[in-house]
C-alpha positions, 0 to 999 in steps of 0.5 A: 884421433883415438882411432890412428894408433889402432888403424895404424896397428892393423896396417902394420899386422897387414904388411908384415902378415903379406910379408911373411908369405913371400915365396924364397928361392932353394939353395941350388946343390952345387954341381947340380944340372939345372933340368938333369933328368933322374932314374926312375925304377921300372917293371917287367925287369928291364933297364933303359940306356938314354940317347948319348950328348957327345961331351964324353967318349960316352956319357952318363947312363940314366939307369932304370933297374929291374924289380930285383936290382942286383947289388953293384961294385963301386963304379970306381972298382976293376971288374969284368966291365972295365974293358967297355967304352964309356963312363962308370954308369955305361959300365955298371948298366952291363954289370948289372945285366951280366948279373942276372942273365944266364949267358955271357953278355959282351960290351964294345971297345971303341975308338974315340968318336963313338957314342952310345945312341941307346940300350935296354935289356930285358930279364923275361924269357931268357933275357936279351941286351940290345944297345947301339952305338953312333960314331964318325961319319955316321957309322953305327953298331947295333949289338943284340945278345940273347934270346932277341929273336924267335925267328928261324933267320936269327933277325940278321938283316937281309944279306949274303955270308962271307965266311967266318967272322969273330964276336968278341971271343965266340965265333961266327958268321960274317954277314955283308949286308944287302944295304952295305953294312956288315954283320956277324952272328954266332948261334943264328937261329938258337934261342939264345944268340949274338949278333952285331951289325955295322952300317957306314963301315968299311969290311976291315973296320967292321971286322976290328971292331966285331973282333975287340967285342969283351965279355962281361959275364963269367 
């Protein structure tokens, strides 16, 4: 009977030592978005645009800044990227751009039922910006600015030109497109250009949207 007290004690440590490892669950930081993937800091000067969801006119960006990252105004602050369509992280990727490239780097002002499909530029080599964006009925626009192309044609896709066209305030080129879209290019084949390309767009749509392009940089 002397051995209960001390087999008991050992149960008792036992029970309280499993206890204590039991593993507890995090709080959860409200407003948190279970799965929310974050930015992760990048080499070689370049910064990533995601694929868009559609909750927004454009959703939130995840950014991944160049080595050097330029200090940015507060997302909720007026400056030169205020006209751009999209949420205060679209528009702090083209402030950031426009900071460290030596060229004027130009945005999209969209209808509603556009969406940005993806984005990147890059510093190296004097530096480009391509981004695309989706919108209704399958229309897409391709924006690139910058020293994008080193080939002779300027990379415009296949077509024939049609006279003058607008990119934002610069003018060019109006490319109609051997597959149906539409293109306009301005410096074609200099080593810094801009070009933007339209596909499931009629001519006038094109044109308007070519036309509203903002300019970010000074």
């Amino acid at each position: 009977m002397r051995a209960f007290p001390t087999l008991f004690l050992a149960a008792v440590l036992a029970v309280a030592c499993n206890g204590s490892a039991a593993p507890t669950a995090s709080p959860q930081t409200p407003g948190a978005t279970p799965g929310a993937v974050t930015a992760a800091p990048s080499i070689g000067g370049e910064q990533t645009l995601p694929a868009a969801s559609e909750e927004t006119t454009t959703p939130p960006v995840e950014s991944e800044p160049p080595i050097e990252t330029p200090s940015l105004p507060p997302s909720a602050a007026p400056g030169p990227a205020a006209a751009c369509s999209g949420s205060d992280e679209n528009r702090d990727f083209f402030r950031a751009a426009a900071s460290v490239l030596r060229w004027t780097v130009y945005c999209a002002v969209l209808p509603s039922g556009w969406f940005v499909d993806s984005g990147q530029y890059r510093q190296a080599s004097g530096g480009w910006v391509q981004i695309a964006y989706r919108g209704p009925g399958g229309a897409r626009l391709e924006l690139r600015e910058g020293a994008f192309c080193s080939a002779g044609d300027g990379c415009v896709p296949a077509g024939t030109d049609a006279g003058d066209g607008q990119f934002g305030d610069k003018a060019g080129t109006a490319v109609a497109l051997d597959d149906g879209g539409w293109a306009v290019v301005v410096d074609r084949g200099e080593q810094i250009s801009w070009l933007a390309v339209g596909t499931d767009l009629d001519e006038a749509a094109f044109q308007k949207i070519a036309r509203a392009l903002s300019p970010v940089g000074d």
